[in-house]
NUVOGU-56679 format. One record per residue (C-alpha): z, y, x; residue in one letter. Coordinates in pm, 1 decimal. Layout:
> pz; py; px; aa
> Z; Y; X; A;
...
//
This chain:
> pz; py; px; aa
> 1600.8; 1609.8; 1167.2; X;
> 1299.0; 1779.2; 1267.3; X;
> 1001.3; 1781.8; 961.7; X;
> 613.6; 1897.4; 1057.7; X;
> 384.6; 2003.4; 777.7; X;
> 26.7; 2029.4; 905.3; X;
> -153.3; 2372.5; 802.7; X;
> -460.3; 2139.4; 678.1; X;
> -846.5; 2354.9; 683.5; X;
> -1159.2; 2226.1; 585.3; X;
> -1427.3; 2514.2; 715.5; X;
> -1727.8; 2393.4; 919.5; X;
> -1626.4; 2572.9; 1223.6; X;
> -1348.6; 2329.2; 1377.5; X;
> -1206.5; 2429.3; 1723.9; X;
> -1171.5; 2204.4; 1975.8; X;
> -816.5; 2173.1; 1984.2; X;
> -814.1; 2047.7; 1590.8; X;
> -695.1; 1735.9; 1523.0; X;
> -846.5; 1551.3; 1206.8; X;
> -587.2; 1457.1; 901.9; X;
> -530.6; 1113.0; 817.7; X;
> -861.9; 986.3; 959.9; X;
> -1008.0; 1239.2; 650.3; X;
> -1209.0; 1535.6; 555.8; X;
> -882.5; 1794.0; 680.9; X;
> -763.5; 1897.9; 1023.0; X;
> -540.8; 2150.5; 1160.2; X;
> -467.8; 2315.4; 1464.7; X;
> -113.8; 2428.3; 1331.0; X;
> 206.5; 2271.7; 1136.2; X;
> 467.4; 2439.0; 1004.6; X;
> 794.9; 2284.5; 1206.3; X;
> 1079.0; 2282.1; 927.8; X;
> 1473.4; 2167.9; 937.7; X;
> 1710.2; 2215.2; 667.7; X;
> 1881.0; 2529.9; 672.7; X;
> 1679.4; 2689.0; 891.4; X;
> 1354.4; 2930.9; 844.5; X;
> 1045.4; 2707.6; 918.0; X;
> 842.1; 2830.6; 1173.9; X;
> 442.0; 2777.4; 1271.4; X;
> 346.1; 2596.9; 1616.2; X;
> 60.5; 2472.7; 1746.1; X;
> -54.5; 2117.6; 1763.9; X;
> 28.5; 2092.9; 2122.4; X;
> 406.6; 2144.3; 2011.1; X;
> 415.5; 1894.8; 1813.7; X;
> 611.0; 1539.2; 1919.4; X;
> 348.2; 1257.7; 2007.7; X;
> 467.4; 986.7; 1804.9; X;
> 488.7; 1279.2; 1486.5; X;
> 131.8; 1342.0; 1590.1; X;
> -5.5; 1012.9; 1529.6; X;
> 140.7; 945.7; 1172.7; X;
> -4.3; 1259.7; 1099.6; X;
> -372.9; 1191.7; 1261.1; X;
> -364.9; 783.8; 1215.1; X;
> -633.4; 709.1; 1022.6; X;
> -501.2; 531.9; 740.0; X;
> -655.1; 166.3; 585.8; X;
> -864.0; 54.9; 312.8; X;
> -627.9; 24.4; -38.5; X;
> -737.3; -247.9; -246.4; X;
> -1101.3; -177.8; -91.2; X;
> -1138.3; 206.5; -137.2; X;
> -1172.8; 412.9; 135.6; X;
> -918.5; 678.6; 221.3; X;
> -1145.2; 913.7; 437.2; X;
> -1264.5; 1088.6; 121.9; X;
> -1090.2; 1131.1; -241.1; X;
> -1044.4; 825.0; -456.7; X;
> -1033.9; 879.0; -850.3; X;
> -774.3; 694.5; -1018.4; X;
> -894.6; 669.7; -1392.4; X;
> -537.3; 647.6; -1608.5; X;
> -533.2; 424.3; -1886.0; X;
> -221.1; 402.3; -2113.8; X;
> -215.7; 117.1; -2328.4; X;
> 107.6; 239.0; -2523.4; X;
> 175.8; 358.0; -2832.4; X;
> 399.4; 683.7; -2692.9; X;
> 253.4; 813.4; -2397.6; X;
> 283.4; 1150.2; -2392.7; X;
> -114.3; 1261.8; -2356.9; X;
> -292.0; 971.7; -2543.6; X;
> -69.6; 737.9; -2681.9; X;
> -167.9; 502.7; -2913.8; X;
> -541.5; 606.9; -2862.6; X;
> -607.7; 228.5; -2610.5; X;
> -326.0; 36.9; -2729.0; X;
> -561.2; -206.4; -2864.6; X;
> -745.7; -408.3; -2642.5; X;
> -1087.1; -346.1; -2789.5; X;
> -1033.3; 51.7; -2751.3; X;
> -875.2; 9.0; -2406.5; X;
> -1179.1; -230.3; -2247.9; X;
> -1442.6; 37.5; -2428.1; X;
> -1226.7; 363.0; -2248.8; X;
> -1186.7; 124.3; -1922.9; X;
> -1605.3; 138.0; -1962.5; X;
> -1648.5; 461.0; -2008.1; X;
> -1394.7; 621.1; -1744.7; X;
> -1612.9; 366.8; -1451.0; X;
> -1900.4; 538.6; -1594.9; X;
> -1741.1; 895.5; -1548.4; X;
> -1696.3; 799.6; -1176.3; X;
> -1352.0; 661.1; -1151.5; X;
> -1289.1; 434.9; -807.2; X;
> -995.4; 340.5; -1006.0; X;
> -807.8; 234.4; -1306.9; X;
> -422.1; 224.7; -1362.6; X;
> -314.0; 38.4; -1689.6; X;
> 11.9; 119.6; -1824.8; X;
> 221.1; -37.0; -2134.8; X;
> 540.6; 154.7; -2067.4; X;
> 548.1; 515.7; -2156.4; X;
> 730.8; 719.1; -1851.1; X;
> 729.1; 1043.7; -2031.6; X;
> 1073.6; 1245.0; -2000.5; X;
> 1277.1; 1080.7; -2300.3; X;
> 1111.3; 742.5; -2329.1; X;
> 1301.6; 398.4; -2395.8; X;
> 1238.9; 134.5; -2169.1; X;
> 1003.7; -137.5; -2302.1; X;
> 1077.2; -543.4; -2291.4; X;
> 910.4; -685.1; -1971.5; X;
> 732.9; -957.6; -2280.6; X;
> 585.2; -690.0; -2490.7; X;
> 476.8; -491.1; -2128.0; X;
> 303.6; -801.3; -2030.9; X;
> 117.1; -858.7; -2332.4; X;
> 45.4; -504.0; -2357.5; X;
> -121.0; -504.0; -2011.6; X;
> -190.3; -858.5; -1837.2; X;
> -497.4; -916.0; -2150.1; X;
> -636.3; -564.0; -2085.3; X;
> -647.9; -593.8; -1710.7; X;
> -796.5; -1001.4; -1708.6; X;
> -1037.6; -844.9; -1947.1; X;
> -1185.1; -550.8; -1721.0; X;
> -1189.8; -780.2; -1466.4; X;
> -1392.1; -1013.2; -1637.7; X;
> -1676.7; -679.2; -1680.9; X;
> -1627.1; -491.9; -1414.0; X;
> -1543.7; -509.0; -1043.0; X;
> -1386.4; -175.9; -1020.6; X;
> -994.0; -237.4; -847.5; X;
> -679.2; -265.7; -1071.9; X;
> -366.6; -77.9; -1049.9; X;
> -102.1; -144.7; -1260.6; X;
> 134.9; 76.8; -1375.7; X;
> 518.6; -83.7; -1367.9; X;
> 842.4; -85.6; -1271.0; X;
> 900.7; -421.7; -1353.9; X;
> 831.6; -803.7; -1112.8; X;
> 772.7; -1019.6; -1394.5; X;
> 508.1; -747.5; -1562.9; X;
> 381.1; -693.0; -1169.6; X;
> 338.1; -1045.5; -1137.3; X;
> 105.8; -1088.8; -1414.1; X;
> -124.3; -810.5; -1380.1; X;
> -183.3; -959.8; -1029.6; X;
> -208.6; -1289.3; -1170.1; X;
> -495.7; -1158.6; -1431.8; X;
> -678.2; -951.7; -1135.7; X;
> -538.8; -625.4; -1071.5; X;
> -498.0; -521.8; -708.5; X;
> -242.1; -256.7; -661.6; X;
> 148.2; -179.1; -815.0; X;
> 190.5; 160.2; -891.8; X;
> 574.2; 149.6; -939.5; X;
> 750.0; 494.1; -1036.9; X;
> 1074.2; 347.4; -917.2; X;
> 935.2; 286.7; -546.5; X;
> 1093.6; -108.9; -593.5; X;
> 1427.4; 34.0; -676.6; X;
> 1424.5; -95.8; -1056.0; X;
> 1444.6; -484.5; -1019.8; X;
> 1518.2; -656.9; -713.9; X;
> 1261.4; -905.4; -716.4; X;
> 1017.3; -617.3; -750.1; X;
> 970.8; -629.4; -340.9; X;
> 904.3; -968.1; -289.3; X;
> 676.3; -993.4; -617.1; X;
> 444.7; -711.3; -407.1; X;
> 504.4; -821.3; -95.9; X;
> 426.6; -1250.6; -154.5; X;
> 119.7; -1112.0; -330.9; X;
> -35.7; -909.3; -19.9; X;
> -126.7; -650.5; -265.4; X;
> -75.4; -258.8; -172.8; X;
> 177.9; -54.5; -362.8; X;
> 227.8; 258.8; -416.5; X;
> 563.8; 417.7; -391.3; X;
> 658.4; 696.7; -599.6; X;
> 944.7; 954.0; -630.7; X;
> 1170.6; 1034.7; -962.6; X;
> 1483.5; 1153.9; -1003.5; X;
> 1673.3; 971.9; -1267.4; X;
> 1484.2; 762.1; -1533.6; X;
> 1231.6; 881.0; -1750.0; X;
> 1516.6; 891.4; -2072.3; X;
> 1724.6; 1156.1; -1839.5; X;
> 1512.4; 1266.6; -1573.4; X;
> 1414.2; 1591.7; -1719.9; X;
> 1824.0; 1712.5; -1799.8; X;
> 1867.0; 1870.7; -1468.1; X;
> 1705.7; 1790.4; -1225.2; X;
> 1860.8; 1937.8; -902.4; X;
> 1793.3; 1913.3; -526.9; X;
> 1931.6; 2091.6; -150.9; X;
> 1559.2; 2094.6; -60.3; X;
> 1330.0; 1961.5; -318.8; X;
> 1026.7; 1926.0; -21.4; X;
> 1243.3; 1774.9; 229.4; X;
> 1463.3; 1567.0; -64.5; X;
> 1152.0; 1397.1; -152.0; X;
> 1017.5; 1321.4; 168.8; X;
> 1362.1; 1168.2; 302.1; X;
> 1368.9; 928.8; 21.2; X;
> 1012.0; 796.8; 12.3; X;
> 1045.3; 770.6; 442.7; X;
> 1323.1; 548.8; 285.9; X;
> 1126.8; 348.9; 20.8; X;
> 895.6; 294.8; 306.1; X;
> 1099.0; 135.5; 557.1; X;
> 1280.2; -83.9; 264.4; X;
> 923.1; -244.5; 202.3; X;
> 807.8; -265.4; 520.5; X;
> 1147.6; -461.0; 542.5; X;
> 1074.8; -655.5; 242.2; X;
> 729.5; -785.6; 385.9; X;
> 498.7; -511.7; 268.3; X;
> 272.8; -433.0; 543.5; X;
> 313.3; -14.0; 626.8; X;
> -107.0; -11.7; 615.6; X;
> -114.8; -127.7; 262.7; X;
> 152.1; 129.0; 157.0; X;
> 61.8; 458.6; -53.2; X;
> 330.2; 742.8; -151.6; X;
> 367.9; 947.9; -447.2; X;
> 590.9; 1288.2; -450.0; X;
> 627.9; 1218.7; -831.4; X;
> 501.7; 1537.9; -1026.1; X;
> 687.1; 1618.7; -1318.8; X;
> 924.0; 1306.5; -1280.6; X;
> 1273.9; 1449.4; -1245.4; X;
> 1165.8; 1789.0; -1140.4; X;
> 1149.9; 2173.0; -1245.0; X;
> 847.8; 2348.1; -1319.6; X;
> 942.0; 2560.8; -992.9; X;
> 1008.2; 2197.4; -777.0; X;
> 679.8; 2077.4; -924.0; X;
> 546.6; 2455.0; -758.0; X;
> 709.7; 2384.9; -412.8; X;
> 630.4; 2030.3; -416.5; X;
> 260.7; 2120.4; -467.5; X;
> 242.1; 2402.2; -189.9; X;
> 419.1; 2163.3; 99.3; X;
> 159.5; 1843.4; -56.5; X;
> 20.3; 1847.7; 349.3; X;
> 405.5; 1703.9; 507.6; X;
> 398.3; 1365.5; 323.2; X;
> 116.4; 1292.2; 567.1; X;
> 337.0; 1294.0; 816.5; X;
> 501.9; 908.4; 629.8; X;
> 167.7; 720.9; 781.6; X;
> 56.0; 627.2; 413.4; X;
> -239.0; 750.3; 226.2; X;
> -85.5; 1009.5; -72.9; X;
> -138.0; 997.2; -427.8; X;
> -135.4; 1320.7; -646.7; X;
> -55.3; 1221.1; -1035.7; X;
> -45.1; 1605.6; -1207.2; X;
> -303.5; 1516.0; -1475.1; X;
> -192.5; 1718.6; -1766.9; X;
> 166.9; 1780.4; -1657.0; X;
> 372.8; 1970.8; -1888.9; X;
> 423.4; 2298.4; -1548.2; X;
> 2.4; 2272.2; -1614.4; X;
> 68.9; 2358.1; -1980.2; X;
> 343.0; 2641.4; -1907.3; X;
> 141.4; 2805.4; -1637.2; X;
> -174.2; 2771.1; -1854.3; X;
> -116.5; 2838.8; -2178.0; X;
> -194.0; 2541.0; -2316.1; X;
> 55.6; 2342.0; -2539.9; X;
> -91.2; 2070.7; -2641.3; X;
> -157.0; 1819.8; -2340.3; X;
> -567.5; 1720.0; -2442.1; X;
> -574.1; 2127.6; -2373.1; X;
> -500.5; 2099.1; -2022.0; X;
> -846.5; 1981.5; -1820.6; X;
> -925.2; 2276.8; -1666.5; X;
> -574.3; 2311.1; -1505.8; X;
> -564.2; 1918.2; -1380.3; X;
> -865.2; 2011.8; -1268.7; X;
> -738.9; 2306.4; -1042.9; X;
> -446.9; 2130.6; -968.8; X;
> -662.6; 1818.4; -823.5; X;
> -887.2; 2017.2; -611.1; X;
> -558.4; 2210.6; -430.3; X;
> -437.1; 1834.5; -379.6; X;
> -795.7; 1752.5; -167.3; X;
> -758.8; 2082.6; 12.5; X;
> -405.4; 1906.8; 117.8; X;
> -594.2; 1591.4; 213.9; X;
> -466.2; 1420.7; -43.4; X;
> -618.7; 1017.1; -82.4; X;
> -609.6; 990.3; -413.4; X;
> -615.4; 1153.8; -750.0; X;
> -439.2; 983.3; -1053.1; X;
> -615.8; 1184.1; -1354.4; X;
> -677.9; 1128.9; -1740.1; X;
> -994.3; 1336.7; -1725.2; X;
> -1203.1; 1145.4; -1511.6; X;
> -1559.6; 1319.3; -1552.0; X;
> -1425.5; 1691.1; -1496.4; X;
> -1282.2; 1558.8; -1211.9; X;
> -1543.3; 1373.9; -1057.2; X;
> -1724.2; 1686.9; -1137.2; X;
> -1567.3; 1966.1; -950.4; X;
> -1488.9; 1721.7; -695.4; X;
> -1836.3; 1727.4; -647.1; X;
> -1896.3; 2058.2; -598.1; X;
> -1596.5; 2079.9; -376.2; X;
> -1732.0; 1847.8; -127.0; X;
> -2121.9; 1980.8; -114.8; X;
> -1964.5; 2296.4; -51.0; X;
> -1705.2; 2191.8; 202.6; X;
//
């Protein structure tokens, strides 16, 4: 199998052969043309296939309202007791509707509620106690604000009930692999979903983590996911894809992963980036402690927009919102 990564730009001066990425704020004139076991080699757009060419220049649909030509801010909100940047700080419902308030004012698009820790080591939680851990907190955002609702699962029956209390996306870390019934929970719903990658489950995922080609490893299985929802009723234009930083991956795969972001274009689905405060951030920063690591998510955000990526999933939603900002004005 032949794999094309675009060589994404952003500067002013566009030439006329360019072709825009995703329908966004990126285009390229090149890709990188890439096959296992060989050298990858750079072509121009002309040499790439035509059907290759349109996943890659498609623009892509609205997800639960929000526009994918420009980034999207996905404001996370943990409502567990062990997550491994803030939990326990919103478990209770009263801290997580008052954070919920203040991350909309920071200039999330965005929330994604979570009650089940997916750090490297944690226990799965009951579907009951996930439920009442989330369904209250996202019935009672909606209720205040009309900002969309993703919810953070890998579970139908904990799906189901977000959706039923007004969220309006699945963000499941197990791309509908965990439960059966996970696919036709998202699909009956019409809600979009976002498929992510891991190797392993969170209790083992970080014991070693090995790939042939971590880039093209990825890609193969989320093409996969993709075509199993599509199968399973879930329209391709309300799908999103996640590489899956940190989950089942080296501090080098999270590295190669990051510099090839620009080839998961070539799936047709918007991308999400989720690197907030990642523990490669801490290594390569110098910073511990996860609350440390800001100015790193931060970095690592802004190289994911340069990649044209749709949206950010971040804990620090005002630095963010911030140097994304900037980023744009300038570009």
């Amino acid at each position: 199998m032949t794999y094309y990564r675009p060589i994404p730009m952003s500067d002013p001066h566009r030439p006329k052969e360019a072709r825009t990425l995703a329908g966004g704020w990126c285009w390229f004139t090149h890709a990188e043309r890439i096959a296992r076991g060989r050298q990858g080699e750079v072509v121009p757009v002309a040499d790439i296939p035509e059907d290759v060419l349109q996943r890659l220049t498609d623009p892509r649909a609205a997800i639960a309202g929000l526009s994918m030509t420009r980034p999207q801010i996905m404001g996370i909100l943990n409502v567990t007791p062990d997550s491994f940047s803030d939990g326990g700080r919103f478990d209770a419902p009263e801290a997580a509707l008052a954070q919920a308030g203040r991350m909309i004012d920071a200039g999330a698009d965005i929330l994604d509620i979570g009650g089940e820790s997916t750090r490297p080591g944690a226990e799965t939680v009951d579907p009951a106690q996930e439920v009442a851990r989330t369904a209250p907190v996202v019935a009672a955002i909606r209720q205040r604000h009309k900002v969309p609702i993703s919810i953070d699962t890998r579970k139908a029956e904990v799906a189901h009930a977000a959706l039923e209390a007004g969220a309006t996306l699945v963000n499941d870390v197990a791309a509908l692999t965990y439960e059966g019934d996970m696919a036709q929970t998202v699909a009956s719903s019409g809600a979009p979903v976002c498929l992510m990658h891991a190797q392993g489950d969170p209790a083992t995922m970080q014991d070693a983590p090995h790939y042939e080609d971590v880039v093209l490893d990825v890609y193969d299985f989320l093409s996969d996911r993709v075509a199993a929802a599509a199968a399973a009723g879930i329209r391709r234009d309300r799908i999103v894809v996640d590489p899956g930083i940190g989950f089942g991956k080296t501090l080098e795969h999270n590295l190669t992963l990051l510099k090839n972001l620009s080839i998961f274009h070539g799936l047709g689905c918007p991308v999400l980036l989720g690197a907030s405060r990642k523990r490669f951030i801490g290594t390569l920063g110098n910073a511990p402690q996860a609350h440390d690591r800001t100015s790193g998510s931060v970095a690592v955000a802004l190289h994911g927009v340069r990649h044209g990526v749709q949206i950010l999933r971040v804990h620090d939603t005002y630095a963010t919102r911030q140097a994304l900002s900037l980023h744009q004005a300038l570009n």
